[in-house]
mmCIF file as Biopython writes it, N, C-alpha, C and O atoms, coordinates in Angstrom:
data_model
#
loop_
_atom_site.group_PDB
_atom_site.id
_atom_site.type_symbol
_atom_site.label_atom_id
_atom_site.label_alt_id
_atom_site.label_comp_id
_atom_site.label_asym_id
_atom_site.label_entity_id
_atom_site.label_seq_id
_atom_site.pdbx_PDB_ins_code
_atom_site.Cartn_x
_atom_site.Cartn_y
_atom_site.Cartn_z
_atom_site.occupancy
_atom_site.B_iso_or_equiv
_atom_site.auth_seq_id
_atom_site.auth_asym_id
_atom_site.pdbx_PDB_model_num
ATOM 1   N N  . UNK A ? 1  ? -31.076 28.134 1.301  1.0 0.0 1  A 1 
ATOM 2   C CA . UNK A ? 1  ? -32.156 28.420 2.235  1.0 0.0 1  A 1 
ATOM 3   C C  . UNK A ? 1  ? -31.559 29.177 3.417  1.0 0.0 1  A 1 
ATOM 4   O O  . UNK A ? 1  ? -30.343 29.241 3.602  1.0 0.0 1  A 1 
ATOM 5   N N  . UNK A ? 2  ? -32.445 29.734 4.189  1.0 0.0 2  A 1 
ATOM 6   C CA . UNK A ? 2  ? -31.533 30.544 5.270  1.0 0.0 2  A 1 
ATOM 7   C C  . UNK A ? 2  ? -32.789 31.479 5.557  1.0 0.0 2  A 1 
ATOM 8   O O  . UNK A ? 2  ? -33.663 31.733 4.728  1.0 0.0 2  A 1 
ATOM 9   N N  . UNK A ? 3  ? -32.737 31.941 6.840  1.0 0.0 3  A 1 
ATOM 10  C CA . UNK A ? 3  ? -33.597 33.247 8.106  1.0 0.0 3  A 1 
ATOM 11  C C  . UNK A ? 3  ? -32.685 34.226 7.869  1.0 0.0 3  A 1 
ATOM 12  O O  . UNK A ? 3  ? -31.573 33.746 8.091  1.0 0.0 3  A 1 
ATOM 13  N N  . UNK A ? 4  ? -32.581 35.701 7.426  1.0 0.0 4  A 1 
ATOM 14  C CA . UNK A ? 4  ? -31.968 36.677 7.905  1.0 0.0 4  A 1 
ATOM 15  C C  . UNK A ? 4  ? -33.062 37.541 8.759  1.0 0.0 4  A 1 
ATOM 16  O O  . UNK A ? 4  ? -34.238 37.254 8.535  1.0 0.0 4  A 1 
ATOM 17  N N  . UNK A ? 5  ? -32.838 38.411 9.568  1.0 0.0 5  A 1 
ATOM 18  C CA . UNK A ? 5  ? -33.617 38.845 10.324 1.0 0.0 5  A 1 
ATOM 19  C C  . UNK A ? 5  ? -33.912 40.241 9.493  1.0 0.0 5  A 1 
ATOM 20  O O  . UNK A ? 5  ? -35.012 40.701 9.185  1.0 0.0 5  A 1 
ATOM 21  N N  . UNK A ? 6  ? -32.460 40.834 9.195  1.0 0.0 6  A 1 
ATOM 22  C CA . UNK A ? 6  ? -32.603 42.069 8.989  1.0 0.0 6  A 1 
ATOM 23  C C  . UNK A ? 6  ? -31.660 42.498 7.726  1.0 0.0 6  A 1 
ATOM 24  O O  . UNK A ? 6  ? -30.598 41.899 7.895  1.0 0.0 6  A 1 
ATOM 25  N N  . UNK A ? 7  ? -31.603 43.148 6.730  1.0 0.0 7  A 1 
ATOM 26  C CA . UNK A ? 7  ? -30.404 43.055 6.079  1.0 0.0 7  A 1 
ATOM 27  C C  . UNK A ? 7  ? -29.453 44.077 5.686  1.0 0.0 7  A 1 
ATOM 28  O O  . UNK A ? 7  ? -28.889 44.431 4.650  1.0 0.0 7  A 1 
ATOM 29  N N  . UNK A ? 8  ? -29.483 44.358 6.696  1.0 0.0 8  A 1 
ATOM 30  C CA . UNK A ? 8  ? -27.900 45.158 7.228  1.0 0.0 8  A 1 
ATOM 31  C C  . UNK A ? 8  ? -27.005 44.720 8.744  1.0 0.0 8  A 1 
ATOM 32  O O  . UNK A ? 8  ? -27.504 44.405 9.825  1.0 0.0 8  A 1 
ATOM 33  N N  . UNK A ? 9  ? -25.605 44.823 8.398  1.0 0.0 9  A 1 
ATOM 34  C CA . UNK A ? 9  ? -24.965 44.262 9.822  1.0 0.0 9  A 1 
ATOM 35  C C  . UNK A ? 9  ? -25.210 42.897 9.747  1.0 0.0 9  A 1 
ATOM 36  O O  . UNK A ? 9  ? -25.746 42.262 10.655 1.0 0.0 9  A 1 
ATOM 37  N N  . UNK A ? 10 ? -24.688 42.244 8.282  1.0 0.0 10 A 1 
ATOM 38  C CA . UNK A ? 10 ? -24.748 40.865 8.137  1.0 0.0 10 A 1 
ATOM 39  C C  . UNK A ? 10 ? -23.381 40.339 7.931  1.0 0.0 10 A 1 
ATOM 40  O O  . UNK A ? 10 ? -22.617 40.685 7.030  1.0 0.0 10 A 1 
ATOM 41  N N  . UNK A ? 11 ? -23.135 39.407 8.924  1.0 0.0 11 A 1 
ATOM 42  C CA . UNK A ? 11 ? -22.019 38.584 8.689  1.0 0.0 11 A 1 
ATOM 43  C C  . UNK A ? 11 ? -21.793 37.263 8.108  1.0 0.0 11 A 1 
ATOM 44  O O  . UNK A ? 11 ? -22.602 36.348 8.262  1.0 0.0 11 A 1 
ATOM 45  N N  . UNK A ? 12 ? -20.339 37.106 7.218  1.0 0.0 12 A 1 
ATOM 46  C CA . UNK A ? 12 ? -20.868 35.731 6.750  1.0 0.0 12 A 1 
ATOM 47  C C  . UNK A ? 12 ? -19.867 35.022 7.057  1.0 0.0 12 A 1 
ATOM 48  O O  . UNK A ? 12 ? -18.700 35.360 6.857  1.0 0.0 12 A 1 
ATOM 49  N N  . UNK A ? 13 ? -20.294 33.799 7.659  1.0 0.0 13 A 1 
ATOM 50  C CA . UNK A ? 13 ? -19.082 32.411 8.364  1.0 0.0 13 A 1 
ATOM 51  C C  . UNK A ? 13 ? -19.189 31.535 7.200  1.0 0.0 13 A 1 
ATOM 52  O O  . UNK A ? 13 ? -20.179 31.135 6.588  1.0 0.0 13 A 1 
ATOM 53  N N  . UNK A ? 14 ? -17.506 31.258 6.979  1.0 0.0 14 A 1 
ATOM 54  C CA . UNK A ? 14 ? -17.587 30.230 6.031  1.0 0.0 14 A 1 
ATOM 55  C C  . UNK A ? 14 ? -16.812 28.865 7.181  1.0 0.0 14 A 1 
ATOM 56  O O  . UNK A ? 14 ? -16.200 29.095 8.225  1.0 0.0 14 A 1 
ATOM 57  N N  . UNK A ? 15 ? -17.150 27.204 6.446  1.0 0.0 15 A 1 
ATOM 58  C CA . UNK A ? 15 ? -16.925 26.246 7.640  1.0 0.0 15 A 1 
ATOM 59  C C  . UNK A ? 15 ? -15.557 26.186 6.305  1.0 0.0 15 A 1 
ATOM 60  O O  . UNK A ? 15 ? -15.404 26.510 5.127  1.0 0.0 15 A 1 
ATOM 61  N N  . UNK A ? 16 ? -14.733 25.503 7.511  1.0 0.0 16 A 1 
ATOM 62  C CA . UNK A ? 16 ? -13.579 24.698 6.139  1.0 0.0 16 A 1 
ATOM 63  C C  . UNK A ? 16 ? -13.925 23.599 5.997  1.0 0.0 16 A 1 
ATOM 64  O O  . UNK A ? 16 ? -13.512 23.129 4.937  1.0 0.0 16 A 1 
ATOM 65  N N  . UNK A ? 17 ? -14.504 22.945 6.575  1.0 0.0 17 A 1 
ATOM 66  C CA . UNK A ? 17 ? -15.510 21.187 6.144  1.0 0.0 17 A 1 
ATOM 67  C C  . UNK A ? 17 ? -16.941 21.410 6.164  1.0 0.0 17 A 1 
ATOM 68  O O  . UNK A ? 17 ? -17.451 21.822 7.206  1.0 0.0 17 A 1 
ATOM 69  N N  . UNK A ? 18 ? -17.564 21.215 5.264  1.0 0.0 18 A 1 
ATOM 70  C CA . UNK A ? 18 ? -19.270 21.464 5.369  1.0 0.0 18 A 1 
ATOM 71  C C  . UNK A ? 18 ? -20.096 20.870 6.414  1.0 0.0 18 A 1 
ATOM 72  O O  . UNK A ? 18 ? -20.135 19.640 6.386  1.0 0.0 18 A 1 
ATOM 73  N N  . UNK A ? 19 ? -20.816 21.498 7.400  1.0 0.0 19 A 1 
ATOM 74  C CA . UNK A ? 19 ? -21.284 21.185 8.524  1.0 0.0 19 A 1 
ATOM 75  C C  . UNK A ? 19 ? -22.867 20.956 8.357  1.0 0.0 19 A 1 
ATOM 76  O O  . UNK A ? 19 ? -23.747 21.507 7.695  1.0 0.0 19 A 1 
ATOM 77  N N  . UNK A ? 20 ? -22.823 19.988 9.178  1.0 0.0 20 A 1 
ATOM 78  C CA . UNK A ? 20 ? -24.093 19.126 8.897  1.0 0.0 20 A 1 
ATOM 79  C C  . UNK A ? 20 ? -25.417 20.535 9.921  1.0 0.0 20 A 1 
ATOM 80  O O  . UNK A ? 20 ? -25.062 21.046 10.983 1.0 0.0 20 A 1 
ATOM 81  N N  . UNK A ? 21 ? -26.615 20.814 9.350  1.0 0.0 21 A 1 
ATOM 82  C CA . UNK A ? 21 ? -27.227 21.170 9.998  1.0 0.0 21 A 1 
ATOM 83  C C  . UNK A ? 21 ? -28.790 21.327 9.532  1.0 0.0 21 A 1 
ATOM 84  O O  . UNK A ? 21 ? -29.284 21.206 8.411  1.0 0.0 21 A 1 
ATOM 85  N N  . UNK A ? 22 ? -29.533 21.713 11.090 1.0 0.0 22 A 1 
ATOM 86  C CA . UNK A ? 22 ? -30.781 21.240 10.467 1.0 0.0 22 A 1 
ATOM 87  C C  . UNK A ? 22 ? -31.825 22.498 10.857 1.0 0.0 22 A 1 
ATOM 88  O O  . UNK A ? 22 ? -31.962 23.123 11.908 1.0 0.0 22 A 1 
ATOM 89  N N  . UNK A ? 23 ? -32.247 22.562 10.047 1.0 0.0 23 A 1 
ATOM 90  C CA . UNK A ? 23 ? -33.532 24.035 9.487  1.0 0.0 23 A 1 
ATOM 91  C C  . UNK A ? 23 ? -35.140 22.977 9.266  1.0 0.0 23 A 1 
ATOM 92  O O  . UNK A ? 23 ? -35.654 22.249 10.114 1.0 0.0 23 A 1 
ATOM 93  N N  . UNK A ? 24 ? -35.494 23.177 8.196  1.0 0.0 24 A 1 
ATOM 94  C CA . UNK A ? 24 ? -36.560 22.581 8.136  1.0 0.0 24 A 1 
ATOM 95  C C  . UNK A ? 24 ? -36.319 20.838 7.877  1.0 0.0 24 A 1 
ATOM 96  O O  . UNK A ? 24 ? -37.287 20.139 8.177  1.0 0.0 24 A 1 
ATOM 97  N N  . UNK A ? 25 ? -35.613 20.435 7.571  1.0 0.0 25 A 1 
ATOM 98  C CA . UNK A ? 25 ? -34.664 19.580 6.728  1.0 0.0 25 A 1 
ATOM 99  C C  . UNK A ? 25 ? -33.141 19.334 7.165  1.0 0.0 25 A 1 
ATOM 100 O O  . UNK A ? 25 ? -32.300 20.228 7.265  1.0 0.0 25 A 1 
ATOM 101 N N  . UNK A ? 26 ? -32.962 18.179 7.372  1.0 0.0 26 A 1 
ATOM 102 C CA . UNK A ? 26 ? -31.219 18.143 7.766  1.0 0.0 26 A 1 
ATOM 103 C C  . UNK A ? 26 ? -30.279 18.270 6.077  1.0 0.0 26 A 1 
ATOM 104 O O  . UNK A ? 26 ? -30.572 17.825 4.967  1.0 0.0 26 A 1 
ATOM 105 N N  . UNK A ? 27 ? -29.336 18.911 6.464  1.0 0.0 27 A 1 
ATOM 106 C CA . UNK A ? 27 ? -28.510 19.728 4.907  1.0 0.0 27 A 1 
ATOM 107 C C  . UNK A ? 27 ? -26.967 19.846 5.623  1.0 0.0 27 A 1 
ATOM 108 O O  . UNK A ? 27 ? -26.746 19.955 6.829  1.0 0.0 27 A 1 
ATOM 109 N N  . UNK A ? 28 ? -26.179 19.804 4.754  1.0 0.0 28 A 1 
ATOM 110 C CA . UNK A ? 28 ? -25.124 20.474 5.089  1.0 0.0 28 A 1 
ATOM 111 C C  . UNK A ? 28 ? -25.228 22.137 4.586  1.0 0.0 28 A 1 
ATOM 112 O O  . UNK A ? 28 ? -26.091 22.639 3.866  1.0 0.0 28 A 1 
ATOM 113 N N  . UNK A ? 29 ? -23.926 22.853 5.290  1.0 0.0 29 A 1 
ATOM 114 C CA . UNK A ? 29 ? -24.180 24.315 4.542  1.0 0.0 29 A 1 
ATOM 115 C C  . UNK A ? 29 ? -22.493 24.412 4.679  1.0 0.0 29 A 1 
ATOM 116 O O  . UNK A ? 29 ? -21.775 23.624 5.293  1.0 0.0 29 A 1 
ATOM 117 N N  . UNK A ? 30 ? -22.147 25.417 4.050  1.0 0.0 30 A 1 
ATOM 118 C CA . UNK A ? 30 ? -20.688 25.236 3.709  1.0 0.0 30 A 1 
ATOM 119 C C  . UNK A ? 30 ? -20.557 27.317 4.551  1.0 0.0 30 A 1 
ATOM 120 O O  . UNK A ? 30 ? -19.636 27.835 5.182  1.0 0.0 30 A 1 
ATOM 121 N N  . UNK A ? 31 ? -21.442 27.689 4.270  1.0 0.0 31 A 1 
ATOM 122 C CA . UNK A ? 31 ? -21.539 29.310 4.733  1.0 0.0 31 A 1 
ATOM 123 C C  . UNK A ? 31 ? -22.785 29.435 5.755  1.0 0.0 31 A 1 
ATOM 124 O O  . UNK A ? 31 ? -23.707 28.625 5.669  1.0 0.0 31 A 1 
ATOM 125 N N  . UNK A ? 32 ? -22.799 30.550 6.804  1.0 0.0 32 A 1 
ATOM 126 C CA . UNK A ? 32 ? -23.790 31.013 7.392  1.0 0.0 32 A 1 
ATOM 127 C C  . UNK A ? 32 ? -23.419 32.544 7.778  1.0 0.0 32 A 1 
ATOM 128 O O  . UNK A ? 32 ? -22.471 33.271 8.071  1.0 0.0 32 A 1 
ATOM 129 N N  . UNK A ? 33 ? -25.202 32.526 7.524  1.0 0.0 33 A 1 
ATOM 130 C CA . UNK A ? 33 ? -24.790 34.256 7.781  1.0 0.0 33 A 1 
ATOM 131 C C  . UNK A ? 33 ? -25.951 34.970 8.694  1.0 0.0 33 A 1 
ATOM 132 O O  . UNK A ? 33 ? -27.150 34.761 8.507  1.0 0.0 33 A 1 
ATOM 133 N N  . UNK A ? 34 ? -25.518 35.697 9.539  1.0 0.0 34 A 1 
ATOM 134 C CA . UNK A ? 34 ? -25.911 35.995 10.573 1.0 0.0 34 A 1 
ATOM 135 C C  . UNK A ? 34 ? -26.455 37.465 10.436 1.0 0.0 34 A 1 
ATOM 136 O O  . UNK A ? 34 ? -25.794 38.256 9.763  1.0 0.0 34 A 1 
ATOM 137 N N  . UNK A ? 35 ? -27.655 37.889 11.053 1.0 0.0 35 A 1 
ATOM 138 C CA . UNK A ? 35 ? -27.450 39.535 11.196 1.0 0.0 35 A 1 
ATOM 139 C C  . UNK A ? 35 ? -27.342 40.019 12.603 1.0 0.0 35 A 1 
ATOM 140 O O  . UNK A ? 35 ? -28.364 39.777 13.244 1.0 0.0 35 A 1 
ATOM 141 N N  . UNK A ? 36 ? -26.546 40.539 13.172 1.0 0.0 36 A 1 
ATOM 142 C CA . UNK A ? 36 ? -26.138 41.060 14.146 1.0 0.0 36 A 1 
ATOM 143 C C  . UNK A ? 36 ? -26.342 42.685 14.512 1.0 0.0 36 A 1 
ATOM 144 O O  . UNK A ? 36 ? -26.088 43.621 13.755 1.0 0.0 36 A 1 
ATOM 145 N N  . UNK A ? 37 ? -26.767 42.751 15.611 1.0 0.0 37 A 1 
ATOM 146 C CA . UNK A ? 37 ? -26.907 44.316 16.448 1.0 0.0 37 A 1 
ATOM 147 C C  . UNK A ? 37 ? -25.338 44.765 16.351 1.0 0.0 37 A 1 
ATOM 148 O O  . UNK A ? 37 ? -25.084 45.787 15.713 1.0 0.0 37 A 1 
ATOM 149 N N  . UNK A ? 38 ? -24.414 44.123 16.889 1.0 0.0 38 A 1 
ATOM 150 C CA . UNK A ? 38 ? -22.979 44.739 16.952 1.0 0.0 38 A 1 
ATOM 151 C C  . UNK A ? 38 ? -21.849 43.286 16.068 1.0 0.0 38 A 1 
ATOM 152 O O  . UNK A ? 38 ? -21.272 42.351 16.622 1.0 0.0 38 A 1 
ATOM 153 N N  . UNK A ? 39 ? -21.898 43.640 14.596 1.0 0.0 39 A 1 
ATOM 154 C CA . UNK A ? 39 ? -21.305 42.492 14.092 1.0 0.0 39 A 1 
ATOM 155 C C  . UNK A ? 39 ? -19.865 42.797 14.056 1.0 0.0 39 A 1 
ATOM 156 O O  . UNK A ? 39 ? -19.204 41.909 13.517 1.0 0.0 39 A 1 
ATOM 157 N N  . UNK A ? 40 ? -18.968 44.167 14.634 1.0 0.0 40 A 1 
ATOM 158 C CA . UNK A ? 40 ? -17.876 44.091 14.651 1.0 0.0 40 A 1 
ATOM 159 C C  . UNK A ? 40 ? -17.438 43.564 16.051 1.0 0.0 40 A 1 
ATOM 160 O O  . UNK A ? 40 ? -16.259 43.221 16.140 1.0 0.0 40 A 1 
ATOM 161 N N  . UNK A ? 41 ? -18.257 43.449 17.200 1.0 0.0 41 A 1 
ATOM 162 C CA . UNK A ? 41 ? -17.673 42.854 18.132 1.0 0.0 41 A 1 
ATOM 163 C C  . UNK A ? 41 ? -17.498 41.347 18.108 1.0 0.0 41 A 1 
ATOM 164 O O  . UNK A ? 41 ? -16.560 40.724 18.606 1.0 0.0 41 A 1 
ATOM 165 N N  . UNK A ? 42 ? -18.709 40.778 17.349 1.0 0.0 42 A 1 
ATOM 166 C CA . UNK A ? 42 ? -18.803 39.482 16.996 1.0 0.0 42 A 1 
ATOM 167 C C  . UNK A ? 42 ? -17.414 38.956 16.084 1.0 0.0 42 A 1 
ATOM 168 O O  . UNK A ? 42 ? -16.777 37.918 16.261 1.0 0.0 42 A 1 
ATOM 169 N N  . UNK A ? 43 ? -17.212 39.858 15.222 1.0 0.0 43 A 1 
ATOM 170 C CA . UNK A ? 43 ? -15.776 39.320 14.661 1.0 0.0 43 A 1 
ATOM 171 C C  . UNK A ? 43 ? -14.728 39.716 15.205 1.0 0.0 43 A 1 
ATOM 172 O O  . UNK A ? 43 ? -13.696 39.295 14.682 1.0 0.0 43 A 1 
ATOM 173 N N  . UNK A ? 44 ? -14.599 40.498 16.228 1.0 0.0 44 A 1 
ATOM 174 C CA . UNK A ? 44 ? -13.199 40.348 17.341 1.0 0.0 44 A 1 
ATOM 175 C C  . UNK A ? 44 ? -13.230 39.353 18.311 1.0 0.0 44 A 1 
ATOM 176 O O  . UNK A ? 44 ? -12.241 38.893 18.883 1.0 0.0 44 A 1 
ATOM 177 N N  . UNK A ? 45 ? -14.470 39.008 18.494 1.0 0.0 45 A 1 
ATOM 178 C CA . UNK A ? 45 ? -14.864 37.968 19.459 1.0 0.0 45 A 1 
ATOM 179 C C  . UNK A ? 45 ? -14.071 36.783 18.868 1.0 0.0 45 A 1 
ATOM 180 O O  . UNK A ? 45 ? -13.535 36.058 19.706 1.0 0.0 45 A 1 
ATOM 181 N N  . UNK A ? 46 ? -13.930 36.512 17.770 1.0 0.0 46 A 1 
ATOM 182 C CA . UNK A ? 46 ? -14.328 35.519 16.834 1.0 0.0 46 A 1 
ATOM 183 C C  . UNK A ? 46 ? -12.808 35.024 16.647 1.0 0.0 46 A 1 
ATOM 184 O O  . UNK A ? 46 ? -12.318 33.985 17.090 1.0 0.0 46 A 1 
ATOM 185 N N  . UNK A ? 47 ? -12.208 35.985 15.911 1.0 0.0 47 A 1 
ATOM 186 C CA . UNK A ? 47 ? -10.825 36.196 16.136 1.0 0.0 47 A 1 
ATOM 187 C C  . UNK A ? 47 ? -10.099 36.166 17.029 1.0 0.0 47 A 1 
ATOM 188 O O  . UNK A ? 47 ? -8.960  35.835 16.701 1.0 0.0 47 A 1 
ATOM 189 N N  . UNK A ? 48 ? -10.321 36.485 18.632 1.0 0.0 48 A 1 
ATOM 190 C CA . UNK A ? 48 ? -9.339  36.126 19.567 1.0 0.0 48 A 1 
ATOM 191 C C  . UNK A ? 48 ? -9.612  34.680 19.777 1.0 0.0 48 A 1 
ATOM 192 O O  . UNK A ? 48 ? -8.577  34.014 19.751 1.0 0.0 48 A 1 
ATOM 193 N N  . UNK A ? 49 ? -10.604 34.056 19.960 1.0 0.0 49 A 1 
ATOM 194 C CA . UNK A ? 49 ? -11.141 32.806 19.766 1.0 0.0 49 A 1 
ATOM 195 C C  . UNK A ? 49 ? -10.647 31.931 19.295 1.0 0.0 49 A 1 
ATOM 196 O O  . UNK A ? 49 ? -10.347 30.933 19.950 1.0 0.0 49 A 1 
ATOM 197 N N  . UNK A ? 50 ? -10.422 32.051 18.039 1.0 0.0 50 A 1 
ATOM 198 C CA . UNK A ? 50 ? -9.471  31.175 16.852 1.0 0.0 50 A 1 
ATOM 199 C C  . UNK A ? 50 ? -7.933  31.298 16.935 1.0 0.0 50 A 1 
ATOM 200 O O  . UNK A ? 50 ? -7.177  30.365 16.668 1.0 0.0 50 A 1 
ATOM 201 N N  . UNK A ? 51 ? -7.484  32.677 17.373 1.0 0.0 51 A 1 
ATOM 202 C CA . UNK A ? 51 ? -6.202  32.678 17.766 1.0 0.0 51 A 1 
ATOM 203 C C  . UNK A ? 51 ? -5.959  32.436 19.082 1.0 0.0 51 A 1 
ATOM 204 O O  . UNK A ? 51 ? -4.839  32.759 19.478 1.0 0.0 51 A 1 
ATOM 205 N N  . UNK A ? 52 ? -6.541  32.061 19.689 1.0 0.0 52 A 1 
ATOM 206 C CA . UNK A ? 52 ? -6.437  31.323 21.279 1.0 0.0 52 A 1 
ATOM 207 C C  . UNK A ? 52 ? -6.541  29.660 21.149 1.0 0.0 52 A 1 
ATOM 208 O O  . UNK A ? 52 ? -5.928  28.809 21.794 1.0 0.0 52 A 1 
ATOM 209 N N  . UNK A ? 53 ? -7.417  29.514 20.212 1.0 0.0 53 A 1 
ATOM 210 C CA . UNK A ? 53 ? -7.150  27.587 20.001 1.0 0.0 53 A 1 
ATOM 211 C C  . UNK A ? 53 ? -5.889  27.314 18.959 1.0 0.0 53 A 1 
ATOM 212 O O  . UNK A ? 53 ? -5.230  26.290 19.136 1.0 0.0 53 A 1 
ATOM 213 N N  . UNK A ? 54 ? -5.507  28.307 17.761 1.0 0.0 54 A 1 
ATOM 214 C CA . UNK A ? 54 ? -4.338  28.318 16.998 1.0 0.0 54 A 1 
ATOM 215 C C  . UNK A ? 54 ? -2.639  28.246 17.994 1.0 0.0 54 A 1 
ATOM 216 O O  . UNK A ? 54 ? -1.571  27.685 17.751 1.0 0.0 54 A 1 
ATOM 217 N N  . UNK A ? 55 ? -3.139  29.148 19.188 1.0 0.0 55 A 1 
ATOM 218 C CA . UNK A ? 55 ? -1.662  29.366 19.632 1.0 0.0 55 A 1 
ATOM 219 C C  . UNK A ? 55 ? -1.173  28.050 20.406 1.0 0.0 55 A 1 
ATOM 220 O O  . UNK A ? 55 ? -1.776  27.860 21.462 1.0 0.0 55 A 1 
ATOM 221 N N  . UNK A ? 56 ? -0.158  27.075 20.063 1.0 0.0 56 A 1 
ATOM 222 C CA . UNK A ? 56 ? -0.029  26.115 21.109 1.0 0.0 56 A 1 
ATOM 223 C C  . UNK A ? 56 ? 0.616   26.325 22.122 1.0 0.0 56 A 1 
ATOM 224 O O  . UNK A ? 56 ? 1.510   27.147 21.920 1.0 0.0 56 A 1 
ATOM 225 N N  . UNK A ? 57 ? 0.554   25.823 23.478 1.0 0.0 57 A 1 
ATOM 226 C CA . UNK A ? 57 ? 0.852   25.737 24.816 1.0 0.0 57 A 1 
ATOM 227 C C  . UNK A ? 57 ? 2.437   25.564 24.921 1.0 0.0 57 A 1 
ATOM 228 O O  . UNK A ? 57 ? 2.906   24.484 24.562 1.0 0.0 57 A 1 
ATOM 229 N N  . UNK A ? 58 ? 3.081   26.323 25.278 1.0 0.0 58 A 1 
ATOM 230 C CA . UNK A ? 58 ? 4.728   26.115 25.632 1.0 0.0 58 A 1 
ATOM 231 C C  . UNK A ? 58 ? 4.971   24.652 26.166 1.0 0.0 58 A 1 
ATOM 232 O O  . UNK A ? 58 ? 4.126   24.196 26.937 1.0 0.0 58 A 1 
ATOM 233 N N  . UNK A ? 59 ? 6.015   23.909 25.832 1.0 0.0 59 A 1 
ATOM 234 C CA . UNK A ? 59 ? 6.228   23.149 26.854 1.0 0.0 59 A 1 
ATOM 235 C C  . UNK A ? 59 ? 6.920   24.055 28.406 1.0 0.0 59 A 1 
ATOM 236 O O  . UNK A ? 59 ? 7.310   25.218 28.514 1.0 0.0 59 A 1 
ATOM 237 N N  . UNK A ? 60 ? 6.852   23.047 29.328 1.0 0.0 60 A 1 
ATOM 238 C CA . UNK A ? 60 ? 7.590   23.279 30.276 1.0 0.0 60 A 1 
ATOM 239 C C  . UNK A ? 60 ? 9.251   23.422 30.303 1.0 0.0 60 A 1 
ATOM 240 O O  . UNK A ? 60 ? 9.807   22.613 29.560 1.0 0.0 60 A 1 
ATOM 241 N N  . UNK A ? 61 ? 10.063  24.249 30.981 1.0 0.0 61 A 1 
ATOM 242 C CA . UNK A ? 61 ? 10.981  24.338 30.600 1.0 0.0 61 A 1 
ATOM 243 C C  . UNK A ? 61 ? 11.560  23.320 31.205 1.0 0.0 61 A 1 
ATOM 244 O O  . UNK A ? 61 ? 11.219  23.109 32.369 1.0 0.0 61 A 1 
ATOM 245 N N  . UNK A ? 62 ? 12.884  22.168 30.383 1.0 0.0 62 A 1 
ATOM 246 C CA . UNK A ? 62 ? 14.227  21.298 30.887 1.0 0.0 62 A 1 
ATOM 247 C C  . UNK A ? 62 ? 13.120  20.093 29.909 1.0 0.0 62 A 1 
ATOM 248 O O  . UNK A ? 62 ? 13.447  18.908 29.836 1.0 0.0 62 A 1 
ATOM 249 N N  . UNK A ? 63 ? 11.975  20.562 29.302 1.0 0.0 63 A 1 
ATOM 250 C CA . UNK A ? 63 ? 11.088  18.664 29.103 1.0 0.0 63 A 1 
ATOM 251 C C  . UNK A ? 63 ? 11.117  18.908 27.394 1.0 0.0 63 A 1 
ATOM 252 O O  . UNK A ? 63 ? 10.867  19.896 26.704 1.0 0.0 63 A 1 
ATOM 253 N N  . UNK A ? 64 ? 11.492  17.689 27.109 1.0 0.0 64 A 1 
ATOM 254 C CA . UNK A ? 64 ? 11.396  17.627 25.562 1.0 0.0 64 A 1 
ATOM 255 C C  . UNK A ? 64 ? 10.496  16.764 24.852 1.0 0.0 64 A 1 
ATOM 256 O O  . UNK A ? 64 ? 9.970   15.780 25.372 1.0 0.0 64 A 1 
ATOM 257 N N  . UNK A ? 65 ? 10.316  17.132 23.656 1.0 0.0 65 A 1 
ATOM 258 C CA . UNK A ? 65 ? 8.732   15.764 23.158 1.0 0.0 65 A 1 
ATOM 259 C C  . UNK A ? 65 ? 9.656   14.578 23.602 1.0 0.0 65 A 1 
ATOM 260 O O  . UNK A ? 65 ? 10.884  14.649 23.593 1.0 0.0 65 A 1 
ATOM 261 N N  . UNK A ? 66 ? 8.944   13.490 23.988 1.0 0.0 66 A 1 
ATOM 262 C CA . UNK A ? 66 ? 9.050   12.327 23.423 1.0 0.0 66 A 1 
ATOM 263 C C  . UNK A ? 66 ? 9.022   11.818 21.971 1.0 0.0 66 A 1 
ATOM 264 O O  . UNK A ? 66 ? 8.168   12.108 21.134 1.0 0.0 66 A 1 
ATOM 265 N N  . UNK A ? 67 ? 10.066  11.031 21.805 1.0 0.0 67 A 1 
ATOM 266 C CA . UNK A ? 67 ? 9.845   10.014 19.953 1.0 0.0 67 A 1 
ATOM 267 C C  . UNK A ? 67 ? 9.170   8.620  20.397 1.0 0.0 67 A 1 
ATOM 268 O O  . UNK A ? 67 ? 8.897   7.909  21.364 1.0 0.0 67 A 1 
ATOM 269 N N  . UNK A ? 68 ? 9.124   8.697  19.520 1.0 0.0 68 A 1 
ATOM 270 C CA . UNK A ? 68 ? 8.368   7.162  19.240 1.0 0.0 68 A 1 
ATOM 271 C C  . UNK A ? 68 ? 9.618   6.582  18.780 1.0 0.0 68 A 1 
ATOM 272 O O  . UNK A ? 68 ? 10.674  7.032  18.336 1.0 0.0 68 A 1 
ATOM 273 N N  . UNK A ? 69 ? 9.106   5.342  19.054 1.0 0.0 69 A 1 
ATOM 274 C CA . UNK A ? 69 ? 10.130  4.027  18.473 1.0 0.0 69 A 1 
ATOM 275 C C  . UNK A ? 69 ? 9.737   3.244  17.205 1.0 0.0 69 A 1 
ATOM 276 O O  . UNK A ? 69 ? 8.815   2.456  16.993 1.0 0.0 69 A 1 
ATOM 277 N N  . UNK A ? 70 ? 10.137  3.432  16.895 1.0 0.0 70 A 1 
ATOM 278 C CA . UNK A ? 70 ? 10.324  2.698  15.427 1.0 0.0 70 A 1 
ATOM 279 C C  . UNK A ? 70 ? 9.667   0.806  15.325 1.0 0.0 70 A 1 
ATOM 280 O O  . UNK A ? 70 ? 10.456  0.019  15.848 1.0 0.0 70 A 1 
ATOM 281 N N  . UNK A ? 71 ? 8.796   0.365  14.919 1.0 0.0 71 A 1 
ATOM 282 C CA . UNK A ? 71 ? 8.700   -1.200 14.881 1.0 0.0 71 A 1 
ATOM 283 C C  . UNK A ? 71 ? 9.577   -1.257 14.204 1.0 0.0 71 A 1 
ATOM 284 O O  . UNK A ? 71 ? 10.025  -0.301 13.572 1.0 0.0 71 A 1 
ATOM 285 N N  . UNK A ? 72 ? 10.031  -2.447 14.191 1.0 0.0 72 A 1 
ATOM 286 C CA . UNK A ? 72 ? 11.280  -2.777 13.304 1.0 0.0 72 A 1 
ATOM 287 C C  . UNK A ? 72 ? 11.514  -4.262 13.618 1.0 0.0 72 A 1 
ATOM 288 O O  . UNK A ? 72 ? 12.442  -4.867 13.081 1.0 0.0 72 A 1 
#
């Protein structure tokens, strides 16, 4: 099931866990697809996005992880 508006300048999002959502009916959907006025900005958008939550934070310099201790 699914709204496209228009069908050209359609993008398609896939989830990596199927996301619960609700249309007429609550469903999961595993893909969504969008039609967009400017769908290449939407996927640069999209992409710095994901590589901005992917990149992790430096530690500070002289500080090291902490370990855990072992029960024992």
């Amino acid at each position: 099931m699914g709204l496209i508006g228009a069908y050209v300048n359609i993008v398609e999002g896939r989830f990596k866990e199927p996301q619960r959502v609700r249309m007429f009916l609550p469903m999961t959907c595993r893909r969504l697809y969008l039609s967009l006025e400017e769908p290449q900005d939407f996927i640069t958008a999209l992409r710095e996005a994901t590589a901005a939550e992917a990149t992790p934070e430096p530690a500070p310099a002289g500080t090291r992880p902490r370990r855990r201790r072992r029960a024992g």
